[in-house]
C-alpha positions in Angstrom: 111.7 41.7 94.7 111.1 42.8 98.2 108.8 46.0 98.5 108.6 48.2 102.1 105.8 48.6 104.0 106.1 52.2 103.2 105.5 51.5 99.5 102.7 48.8 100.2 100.8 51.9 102.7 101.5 54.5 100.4 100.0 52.7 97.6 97.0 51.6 99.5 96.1 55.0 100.5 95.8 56.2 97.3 93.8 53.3 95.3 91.3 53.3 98.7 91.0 57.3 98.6 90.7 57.9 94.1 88.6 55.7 94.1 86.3 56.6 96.6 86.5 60.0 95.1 85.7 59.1 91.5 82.6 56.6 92.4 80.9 59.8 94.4 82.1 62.3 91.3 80.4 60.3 89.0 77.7 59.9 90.5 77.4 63.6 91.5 78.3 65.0 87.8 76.4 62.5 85.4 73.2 61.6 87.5 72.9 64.2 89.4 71.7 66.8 86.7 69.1 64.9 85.6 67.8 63.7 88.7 67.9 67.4 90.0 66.2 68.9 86.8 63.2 66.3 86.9 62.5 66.6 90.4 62.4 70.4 89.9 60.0 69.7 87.0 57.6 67.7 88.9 57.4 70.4 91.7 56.5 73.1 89.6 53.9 70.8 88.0 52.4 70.3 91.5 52.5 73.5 92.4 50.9 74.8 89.4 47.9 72.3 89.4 47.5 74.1 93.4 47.8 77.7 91.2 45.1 76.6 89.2 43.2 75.4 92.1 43.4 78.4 94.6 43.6 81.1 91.2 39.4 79.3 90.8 38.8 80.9 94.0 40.1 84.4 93.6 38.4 84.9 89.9 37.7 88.9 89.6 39.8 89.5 92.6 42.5 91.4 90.8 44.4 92.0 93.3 44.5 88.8 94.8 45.2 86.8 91.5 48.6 89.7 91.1 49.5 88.5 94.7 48.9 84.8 94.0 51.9 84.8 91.1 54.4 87.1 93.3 54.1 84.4 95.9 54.1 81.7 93.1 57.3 83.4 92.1 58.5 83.6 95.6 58.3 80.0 96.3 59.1 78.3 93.1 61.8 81.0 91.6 58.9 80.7 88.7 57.1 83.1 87.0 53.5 82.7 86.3 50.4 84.0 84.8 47.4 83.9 83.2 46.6 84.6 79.6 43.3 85.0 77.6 42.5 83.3 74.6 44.1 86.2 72.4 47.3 85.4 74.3 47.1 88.2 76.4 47.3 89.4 80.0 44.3 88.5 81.7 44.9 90.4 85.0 46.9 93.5 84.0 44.5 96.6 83.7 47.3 99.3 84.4 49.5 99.4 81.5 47.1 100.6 78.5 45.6 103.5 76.0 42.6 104.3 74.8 42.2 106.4 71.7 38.6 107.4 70.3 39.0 106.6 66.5 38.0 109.5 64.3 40.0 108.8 61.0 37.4 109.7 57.8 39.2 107.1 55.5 38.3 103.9 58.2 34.9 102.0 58.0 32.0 103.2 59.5 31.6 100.9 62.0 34.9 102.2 64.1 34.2 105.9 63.5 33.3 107.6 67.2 34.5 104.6 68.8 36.5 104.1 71.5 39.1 101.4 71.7 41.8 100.2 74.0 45.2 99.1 72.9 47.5 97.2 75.8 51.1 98.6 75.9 53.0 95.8 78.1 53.9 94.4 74.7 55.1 97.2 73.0 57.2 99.2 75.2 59.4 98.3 77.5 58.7 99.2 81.2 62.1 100.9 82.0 61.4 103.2 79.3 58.6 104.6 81.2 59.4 104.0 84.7 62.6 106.1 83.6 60.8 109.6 83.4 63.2 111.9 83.0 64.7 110.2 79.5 61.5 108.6 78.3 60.2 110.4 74.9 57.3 108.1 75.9 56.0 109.8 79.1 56.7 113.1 76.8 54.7 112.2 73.8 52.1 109.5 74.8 49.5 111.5 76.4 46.2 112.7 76.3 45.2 114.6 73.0 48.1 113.2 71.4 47.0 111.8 67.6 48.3 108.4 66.9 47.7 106.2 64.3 46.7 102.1 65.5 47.4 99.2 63.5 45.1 96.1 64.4 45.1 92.6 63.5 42.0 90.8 62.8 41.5 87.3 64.1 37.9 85.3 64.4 36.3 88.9 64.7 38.5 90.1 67.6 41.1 92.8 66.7 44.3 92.5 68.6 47.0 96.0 68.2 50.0 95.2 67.4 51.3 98.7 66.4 51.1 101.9 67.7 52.6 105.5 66.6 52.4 109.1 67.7 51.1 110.8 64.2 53.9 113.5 62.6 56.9 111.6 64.5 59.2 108.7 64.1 58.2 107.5 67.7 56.4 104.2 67.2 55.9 100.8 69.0 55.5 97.8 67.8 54.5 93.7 69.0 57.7 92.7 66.6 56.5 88.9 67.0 52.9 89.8 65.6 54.3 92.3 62.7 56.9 89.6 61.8 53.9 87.2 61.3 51.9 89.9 58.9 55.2 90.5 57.0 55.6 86.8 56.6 51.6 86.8 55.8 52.1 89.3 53.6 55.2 87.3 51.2 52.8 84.8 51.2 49.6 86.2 49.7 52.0 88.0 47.7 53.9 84.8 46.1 51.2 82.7 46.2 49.0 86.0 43.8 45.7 84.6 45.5 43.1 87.4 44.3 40.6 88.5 46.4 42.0 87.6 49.7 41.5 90.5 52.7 44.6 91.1 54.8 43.9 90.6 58.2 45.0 93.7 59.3 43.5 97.1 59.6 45.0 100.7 60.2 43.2 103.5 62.6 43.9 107.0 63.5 42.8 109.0 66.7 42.7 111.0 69.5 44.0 109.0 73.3 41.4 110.0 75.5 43.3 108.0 78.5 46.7 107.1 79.1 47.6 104.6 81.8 51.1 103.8 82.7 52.5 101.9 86.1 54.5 103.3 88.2 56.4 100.2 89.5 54.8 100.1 92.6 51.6 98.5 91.6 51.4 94.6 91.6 51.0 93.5 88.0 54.5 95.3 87.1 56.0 92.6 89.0 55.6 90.5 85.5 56.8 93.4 83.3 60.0 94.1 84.4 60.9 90.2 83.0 61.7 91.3 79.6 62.1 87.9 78.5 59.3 86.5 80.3 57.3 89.2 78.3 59.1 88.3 75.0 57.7 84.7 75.7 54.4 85.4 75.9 54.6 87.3 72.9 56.1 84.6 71.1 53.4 82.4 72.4 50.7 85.0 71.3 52.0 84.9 67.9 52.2 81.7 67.5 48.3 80.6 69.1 47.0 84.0 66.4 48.4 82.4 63.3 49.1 78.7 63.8 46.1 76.9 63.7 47.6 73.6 65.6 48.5 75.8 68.3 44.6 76.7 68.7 43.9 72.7 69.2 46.1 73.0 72.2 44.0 71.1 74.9 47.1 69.5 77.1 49.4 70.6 79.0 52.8 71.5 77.6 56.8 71.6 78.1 58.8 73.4 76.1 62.6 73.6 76.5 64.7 76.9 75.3 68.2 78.3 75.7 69.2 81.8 76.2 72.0 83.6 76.9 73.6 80.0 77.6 71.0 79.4 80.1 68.1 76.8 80.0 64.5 77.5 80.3 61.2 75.4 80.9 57.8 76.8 79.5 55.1 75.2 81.1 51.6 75.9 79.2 48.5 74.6 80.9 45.4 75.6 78.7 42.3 75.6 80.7 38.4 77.1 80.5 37.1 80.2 82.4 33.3 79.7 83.9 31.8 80.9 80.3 33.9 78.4 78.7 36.3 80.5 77.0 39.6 79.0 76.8 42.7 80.8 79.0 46.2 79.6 79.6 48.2 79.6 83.0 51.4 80.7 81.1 55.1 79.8 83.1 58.5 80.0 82.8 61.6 78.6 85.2 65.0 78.6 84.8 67.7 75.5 85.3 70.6 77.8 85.6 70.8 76.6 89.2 70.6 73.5 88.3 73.7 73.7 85.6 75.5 76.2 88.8 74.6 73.4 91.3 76.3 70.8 88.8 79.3 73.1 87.3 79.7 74.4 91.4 80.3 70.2 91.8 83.1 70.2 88.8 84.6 73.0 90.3 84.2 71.3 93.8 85.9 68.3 92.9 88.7 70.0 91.3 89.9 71.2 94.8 88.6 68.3 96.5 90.9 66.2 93.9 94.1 68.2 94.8 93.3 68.0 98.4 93.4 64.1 98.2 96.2 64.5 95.8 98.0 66.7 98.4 97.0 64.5 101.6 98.6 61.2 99.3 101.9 63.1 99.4 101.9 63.8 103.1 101.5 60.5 104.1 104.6 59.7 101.8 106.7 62.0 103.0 105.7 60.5 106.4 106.6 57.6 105.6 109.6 57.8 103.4 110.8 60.8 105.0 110.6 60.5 108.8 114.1 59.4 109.5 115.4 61.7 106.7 114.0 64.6 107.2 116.1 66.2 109.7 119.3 65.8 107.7 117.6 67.0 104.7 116.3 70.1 106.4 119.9 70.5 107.7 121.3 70.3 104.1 118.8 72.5 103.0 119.9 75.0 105.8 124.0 74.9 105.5 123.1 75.6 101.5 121.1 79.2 102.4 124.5 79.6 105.1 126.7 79.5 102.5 124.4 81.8 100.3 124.5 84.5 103.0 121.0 83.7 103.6 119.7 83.2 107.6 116.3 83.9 107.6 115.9 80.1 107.8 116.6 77.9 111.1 116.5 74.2 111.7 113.6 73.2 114.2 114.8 71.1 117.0 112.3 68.4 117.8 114.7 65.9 119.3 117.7 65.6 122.1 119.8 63.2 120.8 123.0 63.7 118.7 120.7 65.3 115.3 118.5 67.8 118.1 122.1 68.7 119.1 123.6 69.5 115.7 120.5 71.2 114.7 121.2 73.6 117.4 124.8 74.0 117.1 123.9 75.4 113.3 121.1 77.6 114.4 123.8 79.0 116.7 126.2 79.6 114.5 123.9 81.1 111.6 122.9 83.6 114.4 126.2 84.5 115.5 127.0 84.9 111.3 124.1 87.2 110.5 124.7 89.9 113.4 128.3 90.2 112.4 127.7 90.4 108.6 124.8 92.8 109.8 127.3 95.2 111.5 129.8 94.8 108.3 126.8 96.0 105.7 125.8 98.8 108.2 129.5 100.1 109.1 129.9 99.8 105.1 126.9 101.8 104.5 128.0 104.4 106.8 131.5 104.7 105.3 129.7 105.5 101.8 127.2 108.0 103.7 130.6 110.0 105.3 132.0 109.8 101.3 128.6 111.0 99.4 128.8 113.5 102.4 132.2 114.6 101.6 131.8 114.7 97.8 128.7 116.6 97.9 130.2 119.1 100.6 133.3 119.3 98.4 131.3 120.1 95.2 128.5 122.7 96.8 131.6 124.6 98.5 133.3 124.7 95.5 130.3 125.9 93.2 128.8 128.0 95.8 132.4 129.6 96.2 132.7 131.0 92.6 130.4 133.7 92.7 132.3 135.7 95.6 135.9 134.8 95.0 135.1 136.4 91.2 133.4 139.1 93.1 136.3 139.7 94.9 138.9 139.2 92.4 137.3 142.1 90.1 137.2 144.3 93.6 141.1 143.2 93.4 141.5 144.4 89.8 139.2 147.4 90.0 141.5 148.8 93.2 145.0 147.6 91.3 144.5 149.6 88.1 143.5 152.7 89.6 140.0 152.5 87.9 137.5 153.8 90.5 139.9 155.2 93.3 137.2 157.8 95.0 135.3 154.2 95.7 138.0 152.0 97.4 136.1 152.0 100.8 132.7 150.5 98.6 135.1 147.8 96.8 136.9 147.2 100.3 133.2 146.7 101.8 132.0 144.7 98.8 134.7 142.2 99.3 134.4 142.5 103.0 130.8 141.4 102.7 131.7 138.7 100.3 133.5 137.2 103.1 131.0 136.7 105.7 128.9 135.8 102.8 131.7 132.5 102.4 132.2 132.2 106.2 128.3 131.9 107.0 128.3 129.4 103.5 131.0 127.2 105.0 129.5 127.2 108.4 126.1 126.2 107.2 127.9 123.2 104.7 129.4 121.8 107.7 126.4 121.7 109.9 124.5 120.0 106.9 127.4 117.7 106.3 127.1 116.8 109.8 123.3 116.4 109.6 123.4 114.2 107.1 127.0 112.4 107.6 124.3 109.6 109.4 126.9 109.9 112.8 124.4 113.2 114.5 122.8 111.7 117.7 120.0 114.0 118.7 119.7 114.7 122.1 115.9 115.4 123.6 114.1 117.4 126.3 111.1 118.9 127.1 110.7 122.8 126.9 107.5 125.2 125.8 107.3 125.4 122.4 105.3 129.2 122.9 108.4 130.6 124.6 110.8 129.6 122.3 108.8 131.1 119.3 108.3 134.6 121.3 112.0 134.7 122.0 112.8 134.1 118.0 110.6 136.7 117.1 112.1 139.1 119.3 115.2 138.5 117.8 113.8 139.0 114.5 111.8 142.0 115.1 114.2 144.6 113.2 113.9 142.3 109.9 109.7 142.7 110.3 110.4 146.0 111.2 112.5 147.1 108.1 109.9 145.5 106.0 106.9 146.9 107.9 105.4 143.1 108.1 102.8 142.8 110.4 103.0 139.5 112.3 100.2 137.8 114.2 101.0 135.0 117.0 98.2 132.0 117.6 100.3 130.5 120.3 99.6 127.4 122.8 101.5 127.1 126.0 102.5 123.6 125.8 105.6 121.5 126.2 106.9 119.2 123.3 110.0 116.7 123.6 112.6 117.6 120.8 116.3 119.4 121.0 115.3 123.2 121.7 118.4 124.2 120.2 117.8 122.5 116.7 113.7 123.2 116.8 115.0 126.9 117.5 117.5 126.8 114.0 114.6 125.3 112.4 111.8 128.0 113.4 114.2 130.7 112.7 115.2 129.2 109.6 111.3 129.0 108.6 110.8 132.9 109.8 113.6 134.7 108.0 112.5 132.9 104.7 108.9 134.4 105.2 110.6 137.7 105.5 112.9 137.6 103.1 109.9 136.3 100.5 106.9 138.4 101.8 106.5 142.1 100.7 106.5 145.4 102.1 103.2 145.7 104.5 102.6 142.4 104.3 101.1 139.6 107.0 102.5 136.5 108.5 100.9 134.5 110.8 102.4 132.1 113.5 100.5 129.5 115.0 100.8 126.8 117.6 97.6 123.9 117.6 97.4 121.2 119.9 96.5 118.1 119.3 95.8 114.8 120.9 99.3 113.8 121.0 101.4 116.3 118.5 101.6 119.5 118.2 101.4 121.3 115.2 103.9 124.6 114.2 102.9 126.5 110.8 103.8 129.9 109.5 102.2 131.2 106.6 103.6 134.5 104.8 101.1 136.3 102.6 101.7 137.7 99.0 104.1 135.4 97.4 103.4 131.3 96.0 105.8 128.8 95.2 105.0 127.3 91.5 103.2 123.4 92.2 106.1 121.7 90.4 108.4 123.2 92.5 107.6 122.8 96.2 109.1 119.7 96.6 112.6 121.4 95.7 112.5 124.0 98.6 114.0 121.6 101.1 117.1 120.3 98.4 120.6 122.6 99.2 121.2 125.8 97.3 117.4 126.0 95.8 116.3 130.2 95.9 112.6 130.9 94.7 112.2 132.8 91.8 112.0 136.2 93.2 115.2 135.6 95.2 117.5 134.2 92.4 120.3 136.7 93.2 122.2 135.9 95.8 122.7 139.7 96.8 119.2 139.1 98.4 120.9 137.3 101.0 120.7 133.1 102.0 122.8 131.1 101.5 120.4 128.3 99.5 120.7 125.9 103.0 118.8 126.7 105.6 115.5 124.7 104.6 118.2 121.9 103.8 119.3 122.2 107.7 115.8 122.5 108.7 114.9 119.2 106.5 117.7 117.0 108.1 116.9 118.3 111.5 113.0 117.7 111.4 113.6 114.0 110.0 116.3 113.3 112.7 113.2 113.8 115.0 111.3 111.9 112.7 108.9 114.7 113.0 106.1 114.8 109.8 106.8 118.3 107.9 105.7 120.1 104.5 104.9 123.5 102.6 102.1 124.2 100.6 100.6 127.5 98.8 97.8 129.0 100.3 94.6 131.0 98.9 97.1 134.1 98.7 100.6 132.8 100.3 102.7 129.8 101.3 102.6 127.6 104.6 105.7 126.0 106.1 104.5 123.2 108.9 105.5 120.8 111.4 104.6 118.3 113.9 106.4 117.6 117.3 105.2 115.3 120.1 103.7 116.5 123.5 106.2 116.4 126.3 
């Protein structure tokens, strides 16, 4: 059977490139761990036995052996430290009580004395660097009567507990009192007679407290909680296990926390007197298992990448020749679906370069005539919303005076009220311009928003405009004695005067008809960097939150203008709506500390 050289390159390419790949991901994934976590062994090793060789020199300098394990810390991402033969901290003289035992019930021989218990292994440091929560800063202090239990091992008495007398606040080494309580069940099962428990109970008075404040050096190692819960652990275990007192070698001990892995490293060694100490450290592998699961994840994407590069080649090899005529199939399909958002790239001149264009052509010339169909469609169903909502707000607006006049009608054709025909005659004569000025305003909103309304701009000073309006409107102010103040700017903006002037007067003769005897309004012009902005507030009425998006919908009237013998037809913040978006101008009302503000923006000239 004959096979292509397309076949033959294709399968090539991806035998040469998997396996490639997979030799370097196993290598990476299986080896790699192992080679990384022993190397990272070893150099903590080293660079303890050179901790242990420069900590020699710095012996009694505090401060110096506290700066020695930051940079240890620093440089190895390892904490370090030094413990005494008790298991505890052998350069940490900041984190500690003393309480002067006086308890009548103890022996003699502690009676007057003064002893100091450590605290870095019974509270937690964020419970006292945490002042303003910390019942510990509160009750902990000097005078303060606690009660001090001790455990006794080889003459040495190490306190493991530690409460504030006449309270429930108490502190305890829970690795230590686990041990006693374990202690305890055995003396108790085993019903040896005679045999002292090693562990004593004292009361006093703390003559010094001593807390860090997380700025000196040696709280560096507390804030590690689980550094600190190691070293109790390790404490525990050298007070009570005797093998762990034989310990004369180096050791490394593996756990897991949290899903993370941990080396202990324990070097015992000998101070100058000969008593033994411990360099005490702890690292974690997390970045090794990171560096090796950041590899899987790696490889993942690097596998789809090769993956994804195998099927580009095929497709330049199968597909060279095809493509063109596939791309064209796929194009006349989306044609026929109405969809042109997709054209055929022309890479070529010969007869498939000159088809390709031909059917980019004609998708072109398709899509701007089906474009002009949907939008002369959509305007057709604009002009009939138009004409059924003009239709339906005539026809409900028109109720209310055609039933006023037809009971004028009755009233003057039985005879009922004849000394007031001229008020029924101007009743119904008022209902009339009431209709005429309704109609009127329906057809200039119909026309607003029929979609058809080109609006024409100019330029013109917004100021002059605004002081012409109000002269017009100075017998309403003056009939309601409202006072009206005028923050003007003389500055031209582009816009149709006309329609800005509908829309200001529009805004004013709602303030008046919705502000109260002796009341304010205030009409301001600001200029701004490129808009300016028109607002008029009107004091002594608000417009309920929920609805002040409604004012701008037709035939809405506020609540204290629901009767329409009050005057408005319901439109004109509907007029003033279509014509401020027409501009495409940014507009809005909002309540005020004791009114309502109607705004808008126009552009600078």
């Amino acid at each position: 059977m004959r096979i292509s050289i397309v076949i033959k390159l294709f399968t090539l390419t991806t035998m040469l490139c998997l396996f490639i790949l997979a030799t370097i991901y196993v290598g990476q994934t299986i080896f790699f761990k192992q080679y990384y976590e022993n190397r990272k062994v070893n150099e903590i090793k080293t660079n303890i036995q050179t901790f242990k060789n420069e900590f020699v020199n710095r012996v009694g300098n505090l401060l110096a052996i506290q700066k020695l394990e930051q940079d240890f810390y620093r440089e190895n991402n390892t904490w370090i430290t030094t413990l005494d033969s008790q298991g505890n901290l052998k350069n940490a003289n900041d984190f500690y009580v003393e309480v002067k035992i006086d308890s009548p019930k103890t022996n003699n021989i502690y009676l007057g004395k003064t002893i100091t218990v450590p605290l870095y292994q019974m509270i937690d440091i964020n419970e006292v660097l945490n002042k303003t929560s910390s019942q510990t800063i509160a009750m902990l202090v000097p005078k303060a009567r606690v009660i001090v239990a001790e455990y006794k091992k080889d003459a040495v008495f190490i306190p493991y507990r530690l409460q504030v007398e006449k309270s429930n606040l108490v502190w305890v080494n829970d690795k230590i009192a686990k041990m006693l309580d374990d202690l305890t069940l055995d003396i108790k099962y085993s019903k040896k007679e005679n045999v002292d428990f090693p562990a004593i109970t004292l009361s006093g008075v703390v003559t010094t407290v001593q807390f860090p404040s997380g700025n000196e050096s040696s709280s560096f190692i507390y804030t590690n909680s689980l550094f600190m819960d190691r070293i109790k652990e390790f404490q525990a275990n050298l007070l009570f296990n005797e093998s762990n007192n034989k310990l004369d070698s180096p050791q490394i001990l593996d756990f897991v926390q949290n899903d993370v892995k941990y080396k202990m490293f324990i070097d015992p060694n000998k101070d100058q007197a000969g008593i033994p100490t411990y360099i005490f450290s702890m690292a974690s592998l997390q970045p090794v298992d990171e560096a090796v699961q950041m590899l899987k994840d790696y490889y993942v994407y690097m596998i789809a990448l090769v993956l994804f590069l195998i099927i580009l080649a095929a497709l330049y090899y199968s597909r060279k020749i095809a493509k063109p005529l596939l791309k064209m199939n796929q194009t006349t399909k989306r044609i026929a679906q109405l969809d042109f958002s997709e054209t055929i790239p022309i890479r070529s001149n010969d007869e498939i370069g000159e088809l390709s264009r031909n059917i980019n052509s004609l998708s072109l010339t398709l899509h701007s005539y089906i474009e002009q169909l949907q939008k002369d469609i959509e305007k057709e169903k604009q002009l009939e919303r138009t004409r059924k909502e003009f239709i339906s707000g005539v026809s409900h607006e028109l109720k209310t005076p055609l039933s006023v006049m037809k009971s004028c009608i009755s009233i003057l054709q039985d005879g009922v009220a004849v000394q007031k025909t001229d008020y029924y005659f101007e009743a119904m004569n008022k209902e009339v311009d009431k209709m005429n000025l309704l109609i009127v305003d329906m057809l200039e909103l119909a026309k607003f928003e029929s979609g058809t309304y080109k609006m024409e701009m100019d330029a013109f000073c917004i100021d002059k405009l605004i002081d012409g309006i109000c002269e017009k409107l100075s017998l309403e102010f003056s009939s309601k004695r409202l006072h009206v103040h005028m923050e003007l700017v003389s500055v031209e903006v582009m816009a149709n005067q006309h329609r800005i002037e509908q829309v200001i007067s529009n805004f004013l003769t709602n303030a008046i008809r919705y502000s109260p005897e002796d009341e304010h309004i205030y009409v301001n012009v600001d200029e701004e960097l490129v808009r300016v902005k028109f607002s008029i507030e009107n004091k002594g009425a608000h417009i309920p939150e929920d609805q002040l998006a409604k004012v701008w919908d037709r035939f809405y009237r506020g609540d204290s203008a629901r009767h329409r013998s009050q005057g408005g037809t319901g439109l004109g913040l509907a007029i003033s709506k279509n014509i401020l978006e027409l501009h495409g101008a940014e507009f809005g009302a909002a309540n005020t500390e004791d009114g309502v503000l109607f705004y808008f923006y126009l552009n600078k000239a």
